[in-house]
C-alpha positions in Angstrom: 126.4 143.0 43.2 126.5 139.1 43.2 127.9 137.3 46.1 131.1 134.8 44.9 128.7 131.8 45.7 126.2 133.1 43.7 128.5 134.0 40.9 130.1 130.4 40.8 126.6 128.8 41.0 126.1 131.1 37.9 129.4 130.1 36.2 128.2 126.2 37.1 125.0 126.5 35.2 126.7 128.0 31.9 129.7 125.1 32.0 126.9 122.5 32.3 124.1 124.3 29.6 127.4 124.6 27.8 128.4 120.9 28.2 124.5 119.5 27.2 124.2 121.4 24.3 127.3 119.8 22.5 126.8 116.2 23.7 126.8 114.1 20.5 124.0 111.6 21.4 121.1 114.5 22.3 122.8 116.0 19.1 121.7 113.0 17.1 118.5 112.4 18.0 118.0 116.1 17.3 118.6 116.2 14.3 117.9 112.6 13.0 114.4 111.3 13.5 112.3 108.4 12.4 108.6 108.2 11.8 107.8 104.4 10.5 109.6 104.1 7.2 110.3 107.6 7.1 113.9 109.1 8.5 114.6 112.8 8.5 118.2 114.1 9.2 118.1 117.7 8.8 116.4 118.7 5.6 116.9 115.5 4.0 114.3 112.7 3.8 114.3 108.9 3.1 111.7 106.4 2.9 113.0 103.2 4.2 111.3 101.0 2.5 113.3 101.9 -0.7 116.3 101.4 1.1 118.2 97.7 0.5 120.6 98.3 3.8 121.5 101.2 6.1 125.3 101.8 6.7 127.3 103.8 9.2 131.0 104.6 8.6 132.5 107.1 11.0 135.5 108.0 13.0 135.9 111.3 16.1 136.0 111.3 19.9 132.7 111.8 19.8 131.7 109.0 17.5 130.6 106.1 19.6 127.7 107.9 21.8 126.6 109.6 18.1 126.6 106.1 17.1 124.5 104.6 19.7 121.8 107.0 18.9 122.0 105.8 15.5 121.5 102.3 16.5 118.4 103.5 19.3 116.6 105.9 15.9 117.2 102.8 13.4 116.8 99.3 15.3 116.7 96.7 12.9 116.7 98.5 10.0 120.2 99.2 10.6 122.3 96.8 8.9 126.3 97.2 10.4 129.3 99.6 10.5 132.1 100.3 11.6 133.4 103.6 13.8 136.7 104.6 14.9 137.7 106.3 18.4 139.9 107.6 20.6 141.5 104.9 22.8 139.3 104.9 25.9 136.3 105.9 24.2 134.8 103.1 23.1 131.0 102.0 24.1 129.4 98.4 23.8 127.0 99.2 20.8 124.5 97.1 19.5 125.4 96.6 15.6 128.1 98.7 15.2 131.8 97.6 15.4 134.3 100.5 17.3 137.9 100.1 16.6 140.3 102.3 18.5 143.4 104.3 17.6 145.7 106.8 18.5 144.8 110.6 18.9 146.3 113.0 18.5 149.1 111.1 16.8 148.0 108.4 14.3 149.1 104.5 15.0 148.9 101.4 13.4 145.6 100.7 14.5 144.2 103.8 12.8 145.9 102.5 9.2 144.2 99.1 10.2 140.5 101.0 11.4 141.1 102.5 8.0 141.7 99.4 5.6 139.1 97.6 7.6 136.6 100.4 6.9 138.2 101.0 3.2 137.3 97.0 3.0 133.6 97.3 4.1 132.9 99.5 2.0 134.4 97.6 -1.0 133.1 94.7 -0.3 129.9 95.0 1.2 128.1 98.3 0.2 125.9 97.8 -2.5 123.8 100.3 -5.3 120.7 101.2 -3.2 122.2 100.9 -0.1 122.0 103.9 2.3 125.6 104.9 4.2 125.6 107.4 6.9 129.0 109.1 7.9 129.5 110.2 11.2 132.3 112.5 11.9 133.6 114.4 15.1 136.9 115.9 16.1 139.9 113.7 15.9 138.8 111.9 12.4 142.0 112.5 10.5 144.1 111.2 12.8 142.0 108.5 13.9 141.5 107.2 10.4 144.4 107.3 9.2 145.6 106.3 5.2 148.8 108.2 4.3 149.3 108.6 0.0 151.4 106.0 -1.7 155.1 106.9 -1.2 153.7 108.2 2.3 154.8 106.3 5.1 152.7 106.2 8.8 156.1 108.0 10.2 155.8 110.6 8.0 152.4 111.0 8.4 152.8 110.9 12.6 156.2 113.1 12.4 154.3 115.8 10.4 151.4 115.6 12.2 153.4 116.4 15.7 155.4 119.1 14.0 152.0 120.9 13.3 150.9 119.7 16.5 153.8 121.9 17.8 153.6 124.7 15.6 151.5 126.5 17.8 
């Protein structure tokens, strides 16, 4: 039988295979690749060159490092975006603009991430254009825009009753 040490050193290497295998930015590159004008993310192809603009939208915990590999696989070709995150969780990205907001109970700055996104997309985004969403836990409360007759109490006092509903 193992000793304890050997057991724990055991226990270490299955916390940390455990820990690298869900890190969003190896996850990213993983899946996304780029071969000159060509990008693959799983099964899907696009040929850049028929492309106008590439967009990411995208809001989770885990969003920021997933978007810095976007920014590393598309370099130039990537044209802006915005992402939302847990406060404390932002990065300094390249192209990409990373609002924070309240997890696990929405805030004010999630209904303003959202508008501002809500207002990208409205404004800017364009037939031909090429939007990538990137999404990780926390989304729905970080991006936060309640129905009409909905207000962002409502929304928060709902979400900590479920958050307390075991």
């Amino acid at each position: 039988m193992k000793s304890q040490r050997f057991l724990r050193m055991d226990a270490a290497r299955i916390w940390n295979a455990a820990l690298r295998a869900v890190d969003p930015e190896p996850a990213i590159h993983k899946i996304m690749k780029r071969k000159g004008s060509l990008l693959e993310i799983g099964g899907s192809r696009f040929t850049l060159d028929k492309i106008r603009r590439i967009w990411v939208l995208g809001a989770g915990k885990a969003v920021a490092p997933m978007g810095r590999a976007v920014e590393t696989i598309l370099g130039r070709s990537l044209a802006d975006g915005i992402l939302v995150t847990k406060y404390g969780h932002n990065l300094p990205l390249k192209k990409l603009t990373v609002l924070e907001a309240g997890h696990p109970l929405p805030d004010p700055n999630g209904l303003e991430a959202a508008a501002r996104m809500l207002s990208l997309v409205e404004s800017r985004i364009e037939p031909g254009d090429l939007v990538l969403c990137l999404l990780s836990g926390g989304a729905s409360s970080l991006l936060v825009s309640p129905a009409d007759g909905i207000s962002l109490e409502e929304k928060v006092e709902c979400t900590r009753l479920l958050l307390n509903g075991g």
